[in-house]
mmCIF file as gemmi writes it, N, C-alpha and C atoms, coordinates in Angstrom:
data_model
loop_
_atom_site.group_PDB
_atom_site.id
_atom_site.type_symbol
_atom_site.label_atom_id
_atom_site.label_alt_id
_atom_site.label_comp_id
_atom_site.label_asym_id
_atom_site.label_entity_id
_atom_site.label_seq_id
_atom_site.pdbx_PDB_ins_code
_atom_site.Cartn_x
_atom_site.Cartn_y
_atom_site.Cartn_z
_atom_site.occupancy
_atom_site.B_iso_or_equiv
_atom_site.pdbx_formal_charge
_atom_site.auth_seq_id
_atom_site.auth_asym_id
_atom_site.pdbx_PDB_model_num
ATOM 1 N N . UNK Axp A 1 ? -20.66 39.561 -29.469 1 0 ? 1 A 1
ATOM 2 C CA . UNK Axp A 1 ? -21.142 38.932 -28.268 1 0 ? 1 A 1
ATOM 3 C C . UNK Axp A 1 ? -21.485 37.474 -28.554 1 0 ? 1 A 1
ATOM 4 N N . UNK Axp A 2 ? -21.286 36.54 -28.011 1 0 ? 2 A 1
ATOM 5 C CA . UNK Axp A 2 ? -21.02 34.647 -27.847 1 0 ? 2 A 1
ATOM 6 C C . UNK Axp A 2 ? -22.613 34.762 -27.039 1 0 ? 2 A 1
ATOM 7 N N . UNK Axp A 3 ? -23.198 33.88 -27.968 1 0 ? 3 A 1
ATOM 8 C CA . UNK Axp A 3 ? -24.379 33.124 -27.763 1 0 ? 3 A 1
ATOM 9 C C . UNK Axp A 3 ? -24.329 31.97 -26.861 1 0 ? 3 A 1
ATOM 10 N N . UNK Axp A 4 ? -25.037 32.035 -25.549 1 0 ? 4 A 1
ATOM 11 C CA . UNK Axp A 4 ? -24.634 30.732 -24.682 1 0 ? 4 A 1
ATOM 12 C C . UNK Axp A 4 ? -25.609 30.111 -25.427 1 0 ? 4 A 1
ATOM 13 N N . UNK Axp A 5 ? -24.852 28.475 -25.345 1 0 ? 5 A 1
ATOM 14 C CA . UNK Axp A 5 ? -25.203 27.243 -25.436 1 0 ? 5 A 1
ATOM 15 C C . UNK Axp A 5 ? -26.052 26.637 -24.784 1 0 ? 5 A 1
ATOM 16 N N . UNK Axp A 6 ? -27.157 25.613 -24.839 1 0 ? 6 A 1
ATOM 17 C CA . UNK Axp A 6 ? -28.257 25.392 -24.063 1 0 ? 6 A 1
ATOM 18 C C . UNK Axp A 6 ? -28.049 23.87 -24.025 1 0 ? 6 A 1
ATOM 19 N N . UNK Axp A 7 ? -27.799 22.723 -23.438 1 0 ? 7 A 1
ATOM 20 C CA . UNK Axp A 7 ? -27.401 21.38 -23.643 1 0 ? 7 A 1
ATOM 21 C C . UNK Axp A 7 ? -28.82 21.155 -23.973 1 0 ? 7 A 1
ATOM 22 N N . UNK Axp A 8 ? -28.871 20.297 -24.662 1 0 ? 8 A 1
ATOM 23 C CA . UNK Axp A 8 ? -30.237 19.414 -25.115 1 0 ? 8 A 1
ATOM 24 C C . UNK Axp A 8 ? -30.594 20.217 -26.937 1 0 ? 8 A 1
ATOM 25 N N . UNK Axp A 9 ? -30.068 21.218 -27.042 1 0 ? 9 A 1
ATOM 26 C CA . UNK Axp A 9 ? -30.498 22.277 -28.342 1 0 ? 9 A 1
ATOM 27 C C . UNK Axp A 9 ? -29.534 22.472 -29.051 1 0 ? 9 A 1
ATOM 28 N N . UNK Axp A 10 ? -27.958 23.101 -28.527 1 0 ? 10 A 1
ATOM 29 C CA . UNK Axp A 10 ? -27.172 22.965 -29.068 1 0 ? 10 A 1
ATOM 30 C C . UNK Axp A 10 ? -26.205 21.868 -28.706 1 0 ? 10 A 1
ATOM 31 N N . UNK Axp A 11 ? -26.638 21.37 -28.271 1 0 ? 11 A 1
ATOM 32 C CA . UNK Axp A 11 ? -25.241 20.287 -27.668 1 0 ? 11 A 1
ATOM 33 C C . UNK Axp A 11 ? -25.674 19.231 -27.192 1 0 ? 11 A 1
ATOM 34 N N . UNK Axp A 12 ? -25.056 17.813 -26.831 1 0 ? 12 A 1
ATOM 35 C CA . UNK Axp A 12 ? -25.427 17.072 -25.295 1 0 ? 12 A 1
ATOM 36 C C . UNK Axp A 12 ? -24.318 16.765 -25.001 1 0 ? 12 A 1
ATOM 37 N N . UNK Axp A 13 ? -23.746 15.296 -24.366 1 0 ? 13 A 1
ATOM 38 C CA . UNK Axp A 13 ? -23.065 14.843 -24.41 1 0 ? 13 A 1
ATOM 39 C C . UNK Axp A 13 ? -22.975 12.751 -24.34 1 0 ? 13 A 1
ATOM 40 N N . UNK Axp A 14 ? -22.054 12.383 -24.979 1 0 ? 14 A 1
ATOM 41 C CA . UNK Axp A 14 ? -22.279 11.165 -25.295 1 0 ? 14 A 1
ATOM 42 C C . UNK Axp A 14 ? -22.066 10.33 -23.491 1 0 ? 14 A 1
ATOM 43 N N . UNK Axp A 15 ? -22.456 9.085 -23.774 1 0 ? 15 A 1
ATOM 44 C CA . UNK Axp A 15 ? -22.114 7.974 -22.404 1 0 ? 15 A 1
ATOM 45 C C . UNK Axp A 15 ? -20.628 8.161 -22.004 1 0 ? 15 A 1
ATOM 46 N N . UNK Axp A 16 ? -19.521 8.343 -23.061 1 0 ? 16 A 1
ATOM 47 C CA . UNK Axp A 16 ? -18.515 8.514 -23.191 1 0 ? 16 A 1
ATOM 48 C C . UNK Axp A 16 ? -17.998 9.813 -22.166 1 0 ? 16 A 1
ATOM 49 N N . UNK Axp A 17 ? -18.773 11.035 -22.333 1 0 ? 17 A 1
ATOM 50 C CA . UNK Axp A 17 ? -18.61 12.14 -21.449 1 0 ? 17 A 1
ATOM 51 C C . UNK Axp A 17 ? -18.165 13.034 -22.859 1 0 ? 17 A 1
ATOM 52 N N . UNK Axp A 18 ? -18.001 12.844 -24.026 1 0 ? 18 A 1
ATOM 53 C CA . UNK Axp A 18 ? -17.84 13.603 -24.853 1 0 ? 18 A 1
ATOM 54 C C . UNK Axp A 18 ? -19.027 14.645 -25.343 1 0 ? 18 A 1
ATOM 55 N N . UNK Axp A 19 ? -18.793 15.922 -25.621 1 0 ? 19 A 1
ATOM 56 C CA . UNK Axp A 19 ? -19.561 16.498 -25.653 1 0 ? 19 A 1
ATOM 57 C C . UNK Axp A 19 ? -20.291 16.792 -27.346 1 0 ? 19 A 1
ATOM 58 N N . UNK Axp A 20 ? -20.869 16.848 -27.754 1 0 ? 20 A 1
ATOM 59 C CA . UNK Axp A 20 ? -21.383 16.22 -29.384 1 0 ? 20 A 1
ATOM 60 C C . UNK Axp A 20 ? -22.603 17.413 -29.88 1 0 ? 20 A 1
ATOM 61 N N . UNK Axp A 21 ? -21.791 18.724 -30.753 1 0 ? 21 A 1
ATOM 62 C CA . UNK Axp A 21 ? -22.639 19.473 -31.384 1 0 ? 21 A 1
ATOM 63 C C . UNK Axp A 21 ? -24.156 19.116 -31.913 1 0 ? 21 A 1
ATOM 64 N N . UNK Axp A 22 ? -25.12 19.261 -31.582 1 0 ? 22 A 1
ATOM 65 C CA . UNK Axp A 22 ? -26.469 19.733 -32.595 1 0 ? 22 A 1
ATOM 66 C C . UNK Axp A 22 ? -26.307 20.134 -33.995 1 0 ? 22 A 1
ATOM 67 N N . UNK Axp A 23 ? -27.421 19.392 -34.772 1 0 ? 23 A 1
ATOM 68 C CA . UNK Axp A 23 ? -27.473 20.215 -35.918 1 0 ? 23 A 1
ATOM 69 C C . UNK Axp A 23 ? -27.945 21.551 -36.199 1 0 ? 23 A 1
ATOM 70 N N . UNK Axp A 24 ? -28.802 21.523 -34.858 1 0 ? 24 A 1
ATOM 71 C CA . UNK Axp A 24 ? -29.082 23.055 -34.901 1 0 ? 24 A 1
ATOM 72 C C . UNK Axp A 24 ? -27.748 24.23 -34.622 1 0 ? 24 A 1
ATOM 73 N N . UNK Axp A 25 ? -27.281 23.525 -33.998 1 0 ? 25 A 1
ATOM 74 C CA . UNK Axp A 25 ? -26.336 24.199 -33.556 1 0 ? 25 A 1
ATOM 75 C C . UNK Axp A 25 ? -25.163 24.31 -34.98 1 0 ? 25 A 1
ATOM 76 N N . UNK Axp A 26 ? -25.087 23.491 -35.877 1 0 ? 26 A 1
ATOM 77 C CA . UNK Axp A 26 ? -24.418 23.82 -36.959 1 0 ? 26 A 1
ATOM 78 C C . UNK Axp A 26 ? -25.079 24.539 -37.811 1 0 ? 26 A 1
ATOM 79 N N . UNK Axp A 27 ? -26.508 24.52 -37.59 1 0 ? 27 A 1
ATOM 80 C CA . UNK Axp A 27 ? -27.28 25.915 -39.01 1 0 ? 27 A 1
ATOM 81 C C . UNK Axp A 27 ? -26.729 26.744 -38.228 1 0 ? 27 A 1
ATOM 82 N N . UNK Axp A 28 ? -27.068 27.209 -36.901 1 0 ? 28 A 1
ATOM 83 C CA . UNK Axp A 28 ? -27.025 28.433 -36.676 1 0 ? 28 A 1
ATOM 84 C C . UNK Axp A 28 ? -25.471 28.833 -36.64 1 0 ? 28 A 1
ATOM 85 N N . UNK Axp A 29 ? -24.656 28.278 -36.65 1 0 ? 29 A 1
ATOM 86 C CA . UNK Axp A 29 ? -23.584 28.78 -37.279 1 0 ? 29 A 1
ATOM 87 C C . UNK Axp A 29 ? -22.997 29.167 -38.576 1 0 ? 29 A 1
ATOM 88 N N . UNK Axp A 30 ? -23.898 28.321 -39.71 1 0 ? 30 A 1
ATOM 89 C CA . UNK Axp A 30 ? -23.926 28.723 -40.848 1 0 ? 30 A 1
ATOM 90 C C . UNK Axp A 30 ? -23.033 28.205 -42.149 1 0 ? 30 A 1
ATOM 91 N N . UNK Axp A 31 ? -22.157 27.711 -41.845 1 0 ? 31 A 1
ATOM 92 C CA . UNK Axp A 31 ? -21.066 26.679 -42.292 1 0 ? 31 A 1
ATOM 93 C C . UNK Axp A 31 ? -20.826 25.329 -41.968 1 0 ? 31 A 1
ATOM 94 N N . UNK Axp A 32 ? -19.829 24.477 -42.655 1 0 ? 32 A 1
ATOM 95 C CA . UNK Axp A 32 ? -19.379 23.237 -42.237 1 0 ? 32 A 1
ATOM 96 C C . UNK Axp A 32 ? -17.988 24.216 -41.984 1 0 ? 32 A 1
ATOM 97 N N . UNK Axp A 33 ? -17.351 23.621 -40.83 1 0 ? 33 A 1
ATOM 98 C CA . UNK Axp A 33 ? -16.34 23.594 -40.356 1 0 ? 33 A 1
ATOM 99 C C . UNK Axp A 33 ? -14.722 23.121 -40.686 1 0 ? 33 A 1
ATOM 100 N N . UNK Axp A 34 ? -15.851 21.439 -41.791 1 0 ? 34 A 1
ATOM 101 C CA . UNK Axp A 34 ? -14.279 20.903 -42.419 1 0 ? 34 A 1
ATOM 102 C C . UNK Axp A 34 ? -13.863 19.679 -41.176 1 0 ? 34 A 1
ATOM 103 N N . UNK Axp A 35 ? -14.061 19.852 -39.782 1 0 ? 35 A 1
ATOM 104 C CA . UNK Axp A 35 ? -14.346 18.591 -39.003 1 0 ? 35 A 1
ATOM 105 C C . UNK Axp A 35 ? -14.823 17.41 -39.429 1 0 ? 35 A 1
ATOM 106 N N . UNK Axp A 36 ? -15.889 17.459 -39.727 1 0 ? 36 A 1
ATOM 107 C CA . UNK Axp A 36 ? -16.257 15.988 -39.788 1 0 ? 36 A 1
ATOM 108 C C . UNK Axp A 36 ? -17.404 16.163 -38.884 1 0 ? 36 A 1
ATOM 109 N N . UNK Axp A 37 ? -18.021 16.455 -38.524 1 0 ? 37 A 1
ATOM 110 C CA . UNK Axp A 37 ? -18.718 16.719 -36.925 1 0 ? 37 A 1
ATOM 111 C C . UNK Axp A 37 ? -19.973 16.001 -37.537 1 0 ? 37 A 1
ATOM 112 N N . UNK Axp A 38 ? -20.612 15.103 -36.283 1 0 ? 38 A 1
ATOM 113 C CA . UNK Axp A 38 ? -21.467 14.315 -36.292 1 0 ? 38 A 1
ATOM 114 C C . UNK Axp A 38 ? -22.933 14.296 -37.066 1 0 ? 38 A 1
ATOM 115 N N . UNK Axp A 39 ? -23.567 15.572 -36.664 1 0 ? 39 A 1
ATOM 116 C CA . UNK Axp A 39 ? -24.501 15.892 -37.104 1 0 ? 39 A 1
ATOM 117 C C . UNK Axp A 39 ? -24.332 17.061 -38.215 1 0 ? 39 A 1
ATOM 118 N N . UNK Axp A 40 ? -23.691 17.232 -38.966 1 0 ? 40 A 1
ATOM 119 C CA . UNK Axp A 40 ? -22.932 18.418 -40.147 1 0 ? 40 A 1
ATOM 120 C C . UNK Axp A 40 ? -23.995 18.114 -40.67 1 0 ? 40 A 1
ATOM 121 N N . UNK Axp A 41 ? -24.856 19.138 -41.104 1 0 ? 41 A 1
ATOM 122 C CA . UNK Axp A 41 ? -26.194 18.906 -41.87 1 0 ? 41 A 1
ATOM 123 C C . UNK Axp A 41 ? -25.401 20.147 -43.126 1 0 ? 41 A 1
ATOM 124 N N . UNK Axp A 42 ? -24.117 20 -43.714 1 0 ? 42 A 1
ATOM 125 C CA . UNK Axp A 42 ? -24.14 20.527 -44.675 1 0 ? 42 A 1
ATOM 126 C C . UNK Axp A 42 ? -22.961 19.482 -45.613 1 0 ? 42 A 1
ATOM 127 N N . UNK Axp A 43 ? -23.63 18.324 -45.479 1 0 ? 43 A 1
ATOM 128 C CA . UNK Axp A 43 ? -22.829 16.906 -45.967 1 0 ? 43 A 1
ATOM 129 C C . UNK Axp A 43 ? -21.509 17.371 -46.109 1 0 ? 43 A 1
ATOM 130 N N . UNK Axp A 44 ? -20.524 17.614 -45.146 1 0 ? 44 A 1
ATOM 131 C CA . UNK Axp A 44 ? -19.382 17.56 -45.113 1 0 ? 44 A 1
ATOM 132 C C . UNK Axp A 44 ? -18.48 18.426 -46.199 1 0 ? 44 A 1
ATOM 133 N N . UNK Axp A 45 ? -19.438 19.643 -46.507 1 0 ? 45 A 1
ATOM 134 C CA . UNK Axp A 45 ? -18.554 20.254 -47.949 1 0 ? 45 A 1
ATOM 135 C C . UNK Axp A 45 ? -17.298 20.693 -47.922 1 0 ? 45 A 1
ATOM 136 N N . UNK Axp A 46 ? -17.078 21.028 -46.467 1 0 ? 46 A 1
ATOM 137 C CA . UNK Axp A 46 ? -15.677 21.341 -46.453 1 0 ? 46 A 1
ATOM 138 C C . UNK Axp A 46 ? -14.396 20.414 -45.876 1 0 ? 46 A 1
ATOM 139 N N . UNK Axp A 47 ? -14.63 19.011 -45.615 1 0 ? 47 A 1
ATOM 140 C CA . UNK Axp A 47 ? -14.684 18.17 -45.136 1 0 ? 47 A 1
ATOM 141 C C . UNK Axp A 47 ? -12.988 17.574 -46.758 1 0 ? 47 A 1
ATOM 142 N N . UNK Axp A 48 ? -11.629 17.909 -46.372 1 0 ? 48 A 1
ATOM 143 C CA . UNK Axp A 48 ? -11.078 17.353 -47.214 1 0 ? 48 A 1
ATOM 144 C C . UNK Axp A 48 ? -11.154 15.561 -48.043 1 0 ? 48 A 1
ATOM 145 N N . UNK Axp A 49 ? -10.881 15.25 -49.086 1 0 ? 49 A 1
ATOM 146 C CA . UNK Axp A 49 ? -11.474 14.225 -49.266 1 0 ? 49 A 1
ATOM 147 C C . UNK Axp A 49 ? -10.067 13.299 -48.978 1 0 ? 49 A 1
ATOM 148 N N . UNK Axp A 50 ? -10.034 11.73 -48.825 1 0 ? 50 A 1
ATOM 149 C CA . UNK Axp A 50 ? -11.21 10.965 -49.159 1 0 ? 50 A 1
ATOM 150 C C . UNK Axp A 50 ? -11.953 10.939 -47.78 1 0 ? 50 A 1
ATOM 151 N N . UNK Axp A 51 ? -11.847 11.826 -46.807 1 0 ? 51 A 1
ATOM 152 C CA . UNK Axp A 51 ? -12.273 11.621 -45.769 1 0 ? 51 A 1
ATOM 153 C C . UNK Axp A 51 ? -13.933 11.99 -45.533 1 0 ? 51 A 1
ATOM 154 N N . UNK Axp A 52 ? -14.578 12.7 -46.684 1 0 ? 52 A 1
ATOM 155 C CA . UNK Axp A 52 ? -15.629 13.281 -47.278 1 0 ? 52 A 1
ATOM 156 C C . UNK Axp A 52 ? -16.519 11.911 -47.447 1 0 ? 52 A 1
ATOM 157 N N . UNK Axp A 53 ? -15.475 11.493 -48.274 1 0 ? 53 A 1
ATOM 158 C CA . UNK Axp A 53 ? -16.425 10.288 -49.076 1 0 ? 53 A 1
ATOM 159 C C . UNK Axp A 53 ? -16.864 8.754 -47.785 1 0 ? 53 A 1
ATOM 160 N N . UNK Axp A 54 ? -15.863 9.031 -46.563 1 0 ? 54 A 1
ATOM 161 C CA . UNK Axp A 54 ? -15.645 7.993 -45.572 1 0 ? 54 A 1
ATOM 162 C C . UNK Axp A 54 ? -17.078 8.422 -44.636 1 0 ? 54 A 1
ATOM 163 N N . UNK Axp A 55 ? -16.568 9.905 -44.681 1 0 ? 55 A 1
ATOM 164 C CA . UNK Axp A 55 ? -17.977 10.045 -43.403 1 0 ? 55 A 1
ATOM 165 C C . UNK Axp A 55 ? -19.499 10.003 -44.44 1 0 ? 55 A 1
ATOM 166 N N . UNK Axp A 56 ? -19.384 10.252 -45.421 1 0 ? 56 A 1
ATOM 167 C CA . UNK Axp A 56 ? -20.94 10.322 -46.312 1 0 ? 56 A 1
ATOM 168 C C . UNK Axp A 56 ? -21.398 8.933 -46.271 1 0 ? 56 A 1
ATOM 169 N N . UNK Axp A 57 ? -20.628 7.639 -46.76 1 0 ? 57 A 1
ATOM 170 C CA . UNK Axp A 57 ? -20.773 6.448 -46.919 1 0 ? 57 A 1
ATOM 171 C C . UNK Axp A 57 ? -21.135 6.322 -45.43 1 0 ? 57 A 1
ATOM 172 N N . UNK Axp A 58 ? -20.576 6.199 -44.55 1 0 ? 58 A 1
ATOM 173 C CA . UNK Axp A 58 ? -20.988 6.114 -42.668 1 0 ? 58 A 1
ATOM 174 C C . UNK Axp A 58 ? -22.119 6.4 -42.444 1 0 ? 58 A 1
ATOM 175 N N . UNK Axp A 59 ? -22.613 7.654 -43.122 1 0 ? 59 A 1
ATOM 176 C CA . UNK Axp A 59 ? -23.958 8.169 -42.305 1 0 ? 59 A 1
ATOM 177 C C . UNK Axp A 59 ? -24.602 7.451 -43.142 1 0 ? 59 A 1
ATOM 178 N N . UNK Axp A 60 ? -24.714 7.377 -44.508 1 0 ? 60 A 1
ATOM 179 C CA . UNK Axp A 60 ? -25.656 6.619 -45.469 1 0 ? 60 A 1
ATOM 180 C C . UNK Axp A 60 ? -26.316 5.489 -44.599 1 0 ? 60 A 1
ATOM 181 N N . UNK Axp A 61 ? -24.74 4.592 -44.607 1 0 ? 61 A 1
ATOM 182 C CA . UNK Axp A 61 ? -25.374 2.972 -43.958 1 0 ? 61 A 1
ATOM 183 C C . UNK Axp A 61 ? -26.03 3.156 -42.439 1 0 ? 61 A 1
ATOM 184 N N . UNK Axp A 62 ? -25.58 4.205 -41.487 1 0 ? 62 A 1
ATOM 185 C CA . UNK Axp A 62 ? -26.16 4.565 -40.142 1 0 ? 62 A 1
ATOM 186 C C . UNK Axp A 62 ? -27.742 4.62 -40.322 1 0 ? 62 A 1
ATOM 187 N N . UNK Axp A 63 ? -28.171 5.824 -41.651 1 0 ? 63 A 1
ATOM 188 C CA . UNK Axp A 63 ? -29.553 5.814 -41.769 1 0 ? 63 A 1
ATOM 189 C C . UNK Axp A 63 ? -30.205 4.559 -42.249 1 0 ? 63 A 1
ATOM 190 N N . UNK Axp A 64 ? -29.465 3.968 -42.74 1 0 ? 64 A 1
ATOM 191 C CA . UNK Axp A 64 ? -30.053 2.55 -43.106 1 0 ? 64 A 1
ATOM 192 C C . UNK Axp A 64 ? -30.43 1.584 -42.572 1 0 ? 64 A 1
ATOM 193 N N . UNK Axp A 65 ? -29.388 1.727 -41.106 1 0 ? 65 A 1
ATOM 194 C CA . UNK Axp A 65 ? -29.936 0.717 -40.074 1 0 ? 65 A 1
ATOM 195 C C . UNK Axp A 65 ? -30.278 1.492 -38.779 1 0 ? 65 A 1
ATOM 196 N N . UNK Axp A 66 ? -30.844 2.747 -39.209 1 0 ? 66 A 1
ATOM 197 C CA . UNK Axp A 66 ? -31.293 3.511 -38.147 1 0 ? 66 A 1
ATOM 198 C C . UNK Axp A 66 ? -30.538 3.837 -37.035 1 0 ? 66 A 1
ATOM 199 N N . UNK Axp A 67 ? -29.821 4.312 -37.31 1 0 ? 67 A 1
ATOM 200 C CA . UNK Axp A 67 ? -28.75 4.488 -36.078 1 0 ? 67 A 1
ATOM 201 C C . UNK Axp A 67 ? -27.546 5.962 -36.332 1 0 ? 67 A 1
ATOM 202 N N . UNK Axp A 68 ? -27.299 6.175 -35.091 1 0 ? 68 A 1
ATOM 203 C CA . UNK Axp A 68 ? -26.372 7.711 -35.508 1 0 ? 68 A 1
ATOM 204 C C . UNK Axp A 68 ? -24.857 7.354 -36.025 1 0 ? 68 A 1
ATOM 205 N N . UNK Axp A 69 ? -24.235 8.151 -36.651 1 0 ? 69 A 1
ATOM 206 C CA . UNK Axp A 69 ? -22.86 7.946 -37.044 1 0 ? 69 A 1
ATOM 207 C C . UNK Axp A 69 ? -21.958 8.019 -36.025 1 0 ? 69 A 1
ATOM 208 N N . UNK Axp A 70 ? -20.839 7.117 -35.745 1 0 ? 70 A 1
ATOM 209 C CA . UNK Axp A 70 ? -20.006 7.177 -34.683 1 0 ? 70 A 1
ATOM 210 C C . UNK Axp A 70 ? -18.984 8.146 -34.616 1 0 ? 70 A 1
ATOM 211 N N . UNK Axp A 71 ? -18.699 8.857 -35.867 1 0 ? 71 A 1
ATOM 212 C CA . UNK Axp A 71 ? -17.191 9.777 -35.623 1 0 ? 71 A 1
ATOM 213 C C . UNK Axp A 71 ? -18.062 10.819 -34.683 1 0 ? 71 A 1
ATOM 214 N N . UNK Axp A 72 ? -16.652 11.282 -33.956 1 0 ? 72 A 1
ATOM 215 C CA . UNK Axp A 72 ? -16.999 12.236 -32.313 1 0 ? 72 A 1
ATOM 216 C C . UNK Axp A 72 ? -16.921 13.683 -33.329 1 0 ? 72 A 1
ATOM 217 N N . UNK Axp A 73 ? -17.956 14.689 -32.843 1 0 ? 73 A 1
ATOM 218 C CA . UNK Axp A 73 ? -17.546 15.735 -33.459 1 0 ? 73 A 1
ATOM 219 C C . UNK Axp A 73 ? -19.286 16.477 -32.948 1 0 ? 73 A 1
């Protein structure tokens, strides 16, 4: 049985109209996906490289100047 989604908890969506997973919403799934997805609170482990090393460096400098990472996911 599929767990509905709650916008604001698992999800929102950007200005864009794109719709942009939660990190909660990635624990409670339990894995990285290998996407790339925005908020991947499991640093991208499945994430083939060098594309690994592109989104880690991204979020690094994002937290640095306080701000979210731009890849859609």
């Amino acid at each position: 049985m599929m767990k509905k989604f709650t916008e604001g908890i698992d999800y929102y969506y950007e200005e864009s109209g794109n719709m942009v997973l939660t990190a909660k919403y990635h624990l409670d799934k339990g894995y990285c996906c290998g996407h790339g997805c925005r908020h991947c609170p499991y640093q991208y482990e499945n994430v083939p490289e060098p594309r690994r090393n592109l989104l880690l460096k991204e979020r690094k400098n994002a937290e640095k100047e306080n701000r979210t990472p731009t890849q859609n996911r």
